[in-house]
N, C-alpha and C positions, 0 to 999 in steps of 0.2 A: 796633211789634209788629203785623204782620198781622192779617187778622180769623180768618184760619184759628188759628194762636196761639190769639187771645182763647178764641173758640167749645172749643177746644179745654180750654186752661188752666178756663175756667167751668165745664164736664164735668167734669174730674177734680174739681171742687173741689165743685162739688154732689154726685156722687156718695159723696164722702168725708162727705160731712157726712149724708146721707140714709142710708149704712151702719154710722156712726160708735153711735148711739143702740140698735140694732138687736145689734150687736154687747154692748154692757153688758146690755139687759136677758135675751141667751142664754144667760148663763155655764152651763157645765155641768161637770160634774167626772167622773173616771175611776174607775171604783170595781171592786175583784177581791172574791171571796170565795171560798167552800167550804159546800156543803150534806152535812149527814148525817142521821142517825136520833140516838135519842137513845143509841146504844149506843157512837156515833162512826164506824160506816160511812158510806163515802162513799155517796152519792146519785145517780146516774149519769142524767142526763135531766130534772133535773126544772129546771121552766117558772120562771123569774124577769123577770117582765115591769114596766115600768111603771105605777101604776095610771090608769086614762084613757086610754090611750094604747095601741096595735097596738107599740109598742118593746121586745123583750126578746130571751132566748140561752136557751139552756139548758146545765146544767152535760155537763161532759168524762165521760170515766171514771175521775176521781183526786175528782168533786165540786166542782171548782174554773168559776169564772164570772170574765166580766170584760164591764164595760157602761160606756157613756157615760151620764151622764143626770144632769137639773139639780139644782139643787143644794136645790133642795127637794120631793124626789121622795120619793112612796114605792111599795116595794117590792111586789111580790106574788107570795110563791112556791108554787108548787102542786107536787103528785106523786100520782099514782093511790095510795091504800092510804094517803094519809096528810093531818092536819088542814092547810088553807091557812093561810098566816101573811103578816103582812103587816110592813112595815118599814120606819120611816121614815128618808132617807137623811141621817146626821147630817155630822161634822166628819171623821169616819175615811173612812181609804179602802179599808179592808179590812175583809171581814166575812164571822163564821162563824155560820154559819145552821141551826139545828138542830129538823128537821120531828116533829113525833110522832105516831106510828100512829094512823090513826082505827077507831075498834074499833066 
């Protein structure tokens, strides 16, 4: 085997092992939902963000959201005119979130 080979073979193989660990402790899961009022209208805009973290979307105009994020994350959804609510992200991957007027 050449020394190019070896140097080569040794790279791929340290690197597999330096991204291998890195890789388990990122897991993160895909998670959809729907924001409304308590009446059941959709919510159009409002902020679901990660707590800690600059990471979130905001919902469509049907209420509907879809986000990356780990698997032991919680939630934080805001809307002007209405109380923040926060959520922590369980086993489901679907979740309907329902905000209520802050008076």
């Amino acid at each position: 085997m050449s020394t190019t080979n070896k140097i080569l073979k040794t790279g791929i193989i340290s690197l597999f092992i330096c991204l291998f660990p890195v890789n388990i402790l990122a897991q993160s899961i895909h998670i959809t939902g729907n924001v409304s009022d308590n009446t059941g209208e959709a919510i159009i805009g409002a902020n679901i963000s990660i707590k800690g973290t600059s990471i979130g979307t905001i919902t469509d105009i049907n209420g509907k959201f879809m986000l990356e994020v780990p698997d032991d994350a919680v939630l934080v959804i805001t809307y002007v005119g209405y109380m923040p609510k926060e959520l922590k992200v369980g086993a489901a991957s679907d979740y309907h979130i329902v905000l209520t007027e802050d008076v």
